[in-house]
Each structure stands twice: as C-alpha cells, then as structure tokens.
C-alpha atoms as one frame of an Amber mdcrd trajectory, in Angstrom:
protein
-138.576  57.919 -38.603-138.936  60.784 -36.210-139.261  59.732 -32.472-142.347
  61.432 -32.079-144.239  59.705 -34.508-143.179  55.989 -33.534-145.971  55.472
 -31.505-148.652  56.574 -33.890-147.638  54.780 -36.975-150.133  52.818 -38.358
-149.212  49.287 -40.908-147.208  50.992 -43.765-149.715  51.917 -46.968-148.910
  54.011 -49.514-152.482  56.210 -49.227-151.076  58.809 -51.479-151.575  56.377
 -54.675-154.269  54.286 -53.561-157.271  55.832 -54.328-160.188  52.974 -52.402
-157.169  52.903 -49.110-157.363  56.889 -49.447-161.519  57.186 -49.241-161.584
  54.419 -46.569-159.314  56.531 -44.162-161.150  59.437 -44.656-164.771  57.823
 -44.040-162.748  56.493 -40.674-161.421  59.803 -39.880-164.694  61.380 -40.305
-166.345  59.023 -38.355-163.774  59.715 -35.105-164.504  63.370 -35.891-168.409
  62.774 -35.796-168.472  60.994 -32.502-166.104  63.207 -30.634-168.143  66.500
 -32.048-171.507  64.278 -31.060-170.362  63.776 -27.744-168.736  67.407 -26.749
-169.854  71.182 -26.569-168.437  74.014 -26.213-167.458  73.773 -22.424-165.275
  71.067 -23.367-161.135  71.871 -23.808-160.391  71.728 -26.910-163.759  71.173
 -28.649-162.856  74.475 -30.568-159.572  73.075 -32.302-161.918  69.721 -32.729
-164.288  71.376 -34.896-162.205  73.927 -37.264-160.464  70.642 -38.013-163.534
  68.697 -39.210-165.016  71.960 -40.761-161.751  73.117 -42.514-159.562  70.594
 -42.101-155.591  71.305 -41.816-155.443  75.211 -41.518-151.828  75.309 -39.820
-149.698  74.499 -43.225-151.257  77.299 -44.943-150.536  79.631 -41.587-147.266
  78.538 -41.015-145.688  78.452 -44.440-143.664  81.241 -44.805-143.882  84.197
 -47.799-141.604  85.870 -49.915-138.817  84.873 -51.741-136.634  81.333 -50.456
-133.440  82.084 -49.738-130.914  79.094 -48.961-129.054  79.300 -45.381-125.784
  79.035 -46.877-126.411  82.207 -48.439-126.333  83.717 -45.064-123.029  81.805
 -44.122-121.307  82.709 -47.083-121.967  86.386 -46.397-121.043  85.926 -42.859
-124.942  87.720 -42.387-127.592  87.516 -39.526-130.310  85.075 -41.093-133.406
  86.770 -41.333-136.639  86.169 -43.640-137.315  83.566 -45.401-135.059  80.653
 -45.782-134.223  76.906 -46.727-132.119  74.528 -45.070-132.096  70.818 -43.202
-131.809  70.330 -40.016-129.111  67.516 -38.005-131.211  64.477 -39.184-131.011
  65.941 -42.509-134.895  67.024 -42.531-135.854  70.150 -45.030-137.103  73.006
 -43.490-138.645  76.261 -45.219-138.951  78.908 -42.163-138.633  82.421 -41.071
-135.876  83.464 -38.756-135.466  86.691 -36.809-132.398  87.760 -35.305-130.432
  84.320 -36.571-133.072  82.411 -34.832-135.647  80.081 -36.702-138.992  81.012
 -35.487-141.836  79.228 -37.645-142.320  77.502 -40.303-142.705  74.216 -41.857
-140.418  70.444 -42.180-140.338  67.784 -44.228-139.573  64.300 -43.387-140.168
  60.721 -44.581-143.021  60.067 -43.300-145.190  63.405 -43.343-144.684  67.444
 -43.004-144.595  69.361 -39.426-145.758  73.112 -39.292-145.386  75.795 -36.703
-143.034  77.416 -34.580-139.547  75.898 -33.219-136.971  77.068 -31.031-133.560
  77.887 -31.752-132.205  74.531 -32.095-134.533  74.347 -34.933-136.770  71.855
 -32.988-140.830  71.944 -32.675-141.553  73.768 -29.997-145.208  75.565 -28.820
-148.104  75.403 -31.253-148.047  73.364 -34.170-149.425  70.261 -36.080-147.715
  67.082 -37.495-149.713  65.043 -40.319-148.644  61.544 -41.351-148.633  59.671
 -44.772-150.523  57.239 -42.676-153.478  59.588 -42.158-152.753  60.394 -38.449
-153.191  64.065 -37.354-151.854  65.829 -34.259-152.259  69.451 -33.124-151.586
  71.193 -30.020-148.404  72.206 -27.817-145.061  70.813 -28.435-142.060  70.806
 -26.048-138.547  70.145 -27.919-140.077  67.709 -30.841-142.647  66.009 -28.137
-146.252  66.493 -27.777-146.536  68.041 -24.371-149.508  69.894 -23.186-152.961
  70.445 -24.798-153.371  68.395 -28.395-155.141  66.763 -29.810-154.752  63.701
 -32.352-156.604  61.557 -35.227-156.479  58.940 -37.197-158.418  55.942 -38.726
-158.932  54.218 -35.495-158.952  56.790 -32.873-159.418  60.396 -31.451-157.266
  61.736 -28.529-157.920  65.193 -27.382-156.350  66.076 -24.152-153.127  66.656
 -22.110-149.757  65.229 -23.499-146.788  64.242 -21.711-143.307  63.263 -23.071
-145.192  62.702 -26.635-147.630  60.095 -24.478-151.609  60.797 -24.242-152.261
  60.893 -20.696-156.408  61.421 -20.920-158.945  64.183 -21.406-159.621  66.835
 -18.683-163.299  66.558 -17.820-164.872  69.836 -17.036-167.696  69.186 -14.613
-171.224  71.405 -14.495-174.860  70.903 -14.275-174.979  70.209 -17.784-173.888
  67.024 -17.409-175.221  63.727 -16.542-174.214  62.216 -13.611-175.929  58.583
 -12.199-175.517  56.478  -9.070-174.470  52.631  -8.768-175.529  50.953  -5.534
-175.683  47.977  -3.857-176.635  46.416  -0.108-173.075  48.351   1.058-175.146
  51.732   0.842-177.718  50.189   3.234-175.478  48.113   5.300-172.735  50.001
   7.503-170.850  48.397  10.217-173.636  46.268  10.998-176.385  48.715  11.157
-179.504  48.993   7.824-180.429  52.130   6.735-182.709  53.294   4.280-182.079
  55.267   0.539-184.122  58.553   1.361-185.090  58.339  -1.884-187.102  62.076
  -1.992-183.717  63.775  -0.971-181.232  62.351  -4.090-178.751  64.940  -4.769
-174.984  64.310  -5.849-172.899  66.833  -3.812-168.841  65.383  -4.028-167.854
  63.930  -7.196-165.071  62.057  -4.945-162.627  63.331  -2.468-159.185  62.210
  -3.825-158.730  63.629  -7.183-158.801  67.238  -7.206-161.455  67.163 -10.407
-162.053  70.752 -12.404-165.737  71.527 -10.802-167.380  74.528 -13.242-170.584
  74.889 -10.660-170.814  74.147  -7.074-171.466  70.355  -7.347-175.293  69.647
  -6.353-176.593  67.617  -9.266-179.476  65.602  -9.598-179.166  61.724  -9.784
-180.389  60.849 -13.313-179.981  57.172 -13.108-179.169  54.427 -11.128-177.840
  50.805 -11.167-178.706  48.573  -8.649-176.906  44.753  -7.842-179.328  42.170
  -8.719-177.249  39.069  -8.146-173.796  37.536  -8.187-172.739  34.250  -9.580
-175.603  31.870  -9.697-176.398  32.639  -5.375-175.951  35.632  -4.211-178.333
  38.108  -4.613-178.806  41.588  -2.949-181.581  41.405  -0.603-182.264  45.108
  -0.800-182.444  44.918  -5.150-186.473  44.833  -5.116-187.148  47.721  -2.476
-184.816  50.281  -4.090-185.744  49.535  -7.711-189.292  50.047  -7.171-188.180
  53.687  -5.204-186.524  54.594  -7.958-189.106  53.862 -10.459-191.491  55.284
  -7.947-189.463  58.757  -7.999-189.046  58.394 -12.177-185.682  57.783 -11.737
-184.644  55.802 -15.073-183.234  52.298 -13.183-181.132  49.249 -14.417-180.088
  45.774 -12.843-176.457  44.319 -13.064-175.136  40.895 -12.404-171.256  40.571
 -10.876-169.800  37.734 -13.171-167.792  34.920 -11.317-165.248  32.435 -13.578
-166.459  29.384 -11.498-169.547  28.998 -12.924-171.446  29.132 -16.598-172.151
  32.214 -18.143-175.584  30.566 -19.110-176.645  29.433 -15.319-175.476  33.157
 -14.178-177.994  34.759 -16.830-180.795  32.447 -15.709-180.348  33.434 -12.568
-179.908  37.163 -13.028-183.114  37.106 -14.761-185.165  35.280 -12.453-183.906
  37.688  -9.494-183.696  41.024 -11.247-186.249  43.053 -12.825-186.570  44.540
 -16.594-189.707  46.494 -17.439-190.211  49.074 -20.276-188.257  52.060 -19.747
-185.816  50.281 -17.731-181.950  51.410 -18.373-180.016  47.787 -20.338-178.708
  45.171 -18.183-175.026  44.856 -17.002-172.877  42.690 -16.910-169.898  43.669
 -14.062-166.800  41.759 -15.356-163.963  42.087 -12.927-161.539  39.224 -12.608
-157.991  38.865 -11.875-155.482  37.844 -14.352-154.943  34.793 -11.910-158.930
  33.584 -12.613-158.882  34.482 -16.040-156.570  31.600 -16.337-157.399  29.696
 -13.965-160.745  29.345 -15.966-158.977  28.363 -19.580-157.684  31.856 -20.408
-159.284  34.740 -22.416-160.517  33.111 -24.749-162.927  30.541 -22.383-163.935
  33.883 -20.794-165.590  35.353 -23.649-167.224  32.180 -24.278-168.646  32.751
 -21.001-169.279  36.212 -21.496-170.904  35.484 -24.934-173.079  32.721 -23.502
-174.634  35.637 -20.646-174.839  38.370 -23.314-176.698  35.859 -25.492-179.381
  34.596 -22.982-179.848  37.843 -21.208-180.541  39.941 -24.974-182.855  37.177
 -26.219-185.070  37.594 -22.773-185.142  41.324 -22.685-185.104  42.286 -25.961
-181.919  44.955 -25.149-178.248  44.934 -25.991-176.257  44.910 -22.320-173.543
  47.284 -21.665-170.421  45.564 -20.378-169.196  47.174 -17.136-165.179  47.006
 -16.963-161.758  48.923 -15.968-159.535  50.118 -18.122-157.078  47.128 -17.380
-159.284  45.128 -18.726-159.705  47.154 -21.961-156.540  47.021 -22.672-155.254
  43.578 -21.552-158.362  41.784 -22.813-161.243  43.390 -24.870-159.166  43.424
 -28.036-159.616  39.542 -28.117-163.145  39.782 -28.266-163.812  42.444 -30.995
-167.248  41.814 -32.069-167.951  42.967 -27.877-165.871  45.917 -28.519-167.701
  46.865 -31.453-171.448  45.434 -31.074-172.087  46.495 -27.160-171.487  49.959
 -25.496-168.997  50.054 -22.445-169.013  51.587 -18.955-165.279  51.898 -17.792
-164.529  52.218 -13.788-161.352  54.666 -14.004-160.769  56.932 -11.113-158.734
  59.642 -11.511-158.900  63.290 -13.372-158.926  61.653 -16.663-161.972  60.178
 -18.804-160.673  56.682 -20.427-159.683  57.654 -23.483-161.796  54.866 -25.670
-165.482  55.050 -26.550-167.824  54.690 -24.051-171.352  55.018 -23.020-170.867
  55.521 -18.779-167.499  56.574 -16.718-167.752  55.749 -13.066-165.381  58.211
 -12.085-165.380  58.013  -8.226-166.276  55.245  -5.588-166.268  57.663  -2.463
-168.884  60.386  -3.999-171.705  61.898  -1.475-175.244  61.443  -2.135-177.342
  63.565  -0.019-180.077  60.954   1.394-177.322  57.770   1.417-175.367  57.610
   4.236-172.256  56.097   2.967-169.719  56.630   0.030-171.184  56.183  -3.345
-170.081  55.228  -6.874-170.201  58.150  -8.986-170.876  58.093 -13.201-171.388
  60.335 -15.822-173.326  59.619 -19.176-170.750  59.918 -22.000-172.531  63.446
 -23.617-175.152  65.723 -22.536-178.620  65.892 -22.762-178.979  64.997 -26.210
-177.132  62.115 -26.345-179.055  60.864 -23.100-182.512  61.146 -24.890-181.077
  59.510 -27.491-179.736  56.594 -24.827-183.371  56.713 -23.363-184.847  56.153
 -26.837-182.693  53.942 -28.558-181.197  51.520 -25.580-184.025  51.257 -22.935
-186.147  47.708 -22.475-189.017  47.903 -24.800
C-alpha cells in the first residue's frame, strides 16, 4: 500500500461489487459535501475546489490522462531515444503509469496501484508532485498540492466519515485557514474575571460592545480591519453544585436589554452528581424564550477522569446533566470542550457526538477540524467596553446558518 494512503484507509470492502456498500458511501460522501458547502462561501480557501467536486465530481482523471497513441518506455530504450509523448511504464514499486514526458522527463499523467488510481503531474523521479488527486477503492478522495508522493500544501480530502479541506504537511492534515471579515459571526464568553481585576469591580459597558483583537498571539488572516459586533454571549451561571457567579443576573439581563441573543453555562466538576449540578444550574441560571441552549463546560484532567471511575462513569455523569437540564428547558445543550478531549474521549460516548452540537476551545490559526456549532478561538481578545482579555468565538457559518441556529436551537 502506498505510504500516503496508510492513514486514510478505511476497514477493507470491496465497494466496487457491492452494490447497497457502494450507495451507502455515496449518501455519506454527499452528506460531508453538503455540510462543508452549507457551512462555507466563497471567501473561504478552497470552497471553489469543494464545490466542482460535489457538482462534477472527479474532473482531474479526465484532465490528466494523456492522448494519442501509448507507446511502451522500452521502446524508447531500445532505440536509445529521448522519451517524449505519450507512454507506458511502472515505476520502482512496480506501479503502472500512462504519462506524457518532455525532454526524457515524465511530466503528467496518471498511476495505478492496488488500492486506487493517482492523476496529475510528477517530477522526474516519476513521483507526485504539485497538483493532483488520489481516489481510493475505499471511497476516500484527496485533491490539492503534493510534495514528492505527500500531501503538502492546500488539499483537500473526503470520505464516508469526514471532510478535510486545508493545509497539509508531510501527508498529515494540520487544520483549515480561517479567513476572518465582517461576514462572520463572532460572540463573547464571560464570566466574574471580566468584572473582577486585581481586586477592583468594574462594569460591562454594555452600549459600547465591539470586538476589536481576535487575540494577540496567533498571527490570524484578518480580511477587514477587525471591529465586529458581539452577536452573542455566554455568561457563567454556576460551578459544581456551589459556586455561582455573582455577576450572572446583572449581565444577562444587559444583554437581553441590548437584544443581544444570551445563554447560561455550568463548569462541570467530577466530585459531584451530574444530576445535583443540573438542579443547581437551573435554579441559579436563567432560560427564557429566545435564549441561546445551555452549556455544559466539560474540562477535566485525565487524572479526575479516573479518579472518578474512568470515561465511562463520566458520561454517565454527563448523560445524567444533559438529561435533567433538556427535560426543564425544552432545548438540546451544546457541550463545550477542547480538542483533547475530542479526541481522547468523545468517541466513547457516540450518541453525544452525534445527538448534541459542540463548541471546541482551540487556539491557534486553525479551526478544529470536526463538526461544530461554536470555535472559541482566542482567550486574550479585546472587547471595546470590557476592560480585560476576553474569550473570543465564532458561529460555525454565516448569517444563514445563524438564523437557522436562532430558529431551530433557541429555548422555546
């Protein structure tokens, strides 16, 4: 199998001959192609390549394979002549390639392996390198920049269970490059630390609410001059089953006051009941109509994970919360959590995953690359009326999506 497909391979099916296993894949594919197209525009990298795929599918084979008559290598050899044209040969792992070649050089063209067919352009050592695509008997798709048979640069791949577009590096996904503007939508997360600053109070001037730093250590790709409005805010209700932020009632009714769509969240703690923390959470937060879902903020260490009974007494916990907290409001909660946690945990709990929408803490240039609903990108942003550092988030779409949120996910 070809290095650069290792990591992609899905189980081993033989789709080619299976007709149910064939549609199945394609309704999945679809469906990755759907969301990412629902949930980009045009100002997005790569959102161009996205969409010729799901409106023509695979274009590159039928640009890359050569024309004319085939003429095998050894031809050339025999005749002791400079290969150029059209030809046929295999490469060192034995790998059939039909290409053109200029000046004894392959240029373009396409290869056949084992395990699928690679078209576009190589370099003289008859290896993919710059633009081409790679598509899998297992139904996985990848097109972009290649760098001596690795995925390096811009790309972007799909299969049955996810979408990656973005920059590559050594043949590894390292994230998609956000493009910020003012048609985005950016929200605020606060607690009593924006009132509270080395022992002094001071108020949210609520009036004044402008974004103006997305965060000052990650050099982010700004399209506009960054003074966006604050859309929405989360505010700390409580923690545990006795803490609760003395500041929650004030600021919630200022941002309802200034029609800023609002939302509670509750910080979960492994000492106590998932049950007794929802009880609490609802008896010091507040949920009215139009009010943004409640959160739960899931943060523990590895070391209180188990120190509680492991993963799987977590999501009991977790489940317990979720269930008492729905039943009251009448709302699904979004799960607030890094991308550690994603990866080390949230595949043990897959109806989560699947039934609630996520907001992922990752700060750095790149978006996590998993479905969400928020990204709090920064926690140093600037807020112009709060006088300290700020969490920053953006909505997962533009304004469509975010009427959509407003319509479909707000307390009834």
């Amino acid at each position: 199998m070809p290095a650069f497909l290792q990591e992609e391979m899905l189980p081993q099916a033989d789709f080619t001959t299976d007709t149910f296993a064939l549609s199945q894949r394609n309704k999945l594919v679809k469906e990755e192609l759907d969301y990412y197209l629902q949930r980009h525009d045009v100002n997005d990298e790569g959102f161009d390549m996205v969409a010729r795929y799901a409106e023509e599918g695979d274009s590159t084979l039928s640009a890359y394979m050569p024309r004319g008559r085939v003429t095998p290598l050894s031809f050339f050899d025999n005749c002791r002549s400079s290969r150029k044209g059209k030809g046929i040969t295999t490469d060192s792992c034995g790998f059939t390639i039909i290409g053109m070649w200029q000046a004894d050089s392959l240029v373009s063209g396409i290869r056949i392996d084992s395990t699928g067919i690679y078209a576009g352009q190589f370099n003289a050592h008859m290896k993919a390198h710059g633009h081409g695509s790679y598509r899998s008997v297992n139904g996985s798709y990848y097109e972009g920049h290649w760098f001596q048979n690795q995925r390096n640069g811009f790309g972007f791949s799909v299969s049955p269970t996810h979408l990656n577009a973005g920059i590559w590096k050594d043949n590894r996904f390292i994230g998609e490059r956000v493009h910020y503007s003012s048609d985005r939508i950016y929200g605020i997360d606060i607690s009593r630390y924006q009132h509270e600053i080395r022992r002094r109070v001071y108020p949210i001037t609520w009036r004044f609410l402008r974004i103006t730093s997305l965060g000052r250590k990650a050099n982010r790709p700004v399209l506009d001059s960054v003074d966006y409005p604050v859309s929405f805010v989360y505010i700390k209700a409580t923690e545990g089953t006795t803490i609760h932020n003395r500041f929650f009632a004030s600021d919630y009714k200022d941002a309802r006051r200034h029609n800023i769509p609002v939302g509670a969240y509750h910080f979960f703690r492994t000492n106590v009941s998932g049950r007794m923390q929802a009880n609490y959470f609802l008896s010091q937060g507040r949920f009215n109509r139009g009010d943004l879902p409640p959160v739960l903020d899931i943060e523990p260490t590895d070391r209180q994970i188990a120190k509680m009974g492991g993963a799987e007494t977590m999501f009991k916990e977790i489940r317990a919360w979720i269930s008492v907290v729905q039943a009251k409001t009448r709302t699904r909660p979004i799960l607030y959590v890094n991308q550690r946690f994603v990866k080390n945990y949230l595949d043990d709990a897959p109806d989560l995953k699947r039934d609630y929408l996520v907001w992922i803490a990752r700060y750095g240039i790149y978006k996590p690359d998993v479905h969400l609903a928020i990204w709090q990108l920064s926690a140093d942003g600037l807020v112009m009326g709060i006088r300290s550092e700020v969490d920053i988030n953006v909505f997962n779409g533009y304004q469509g999506q975010w009427d959509e949120f407003l319509r479909e996910e707000t307390i009834k």
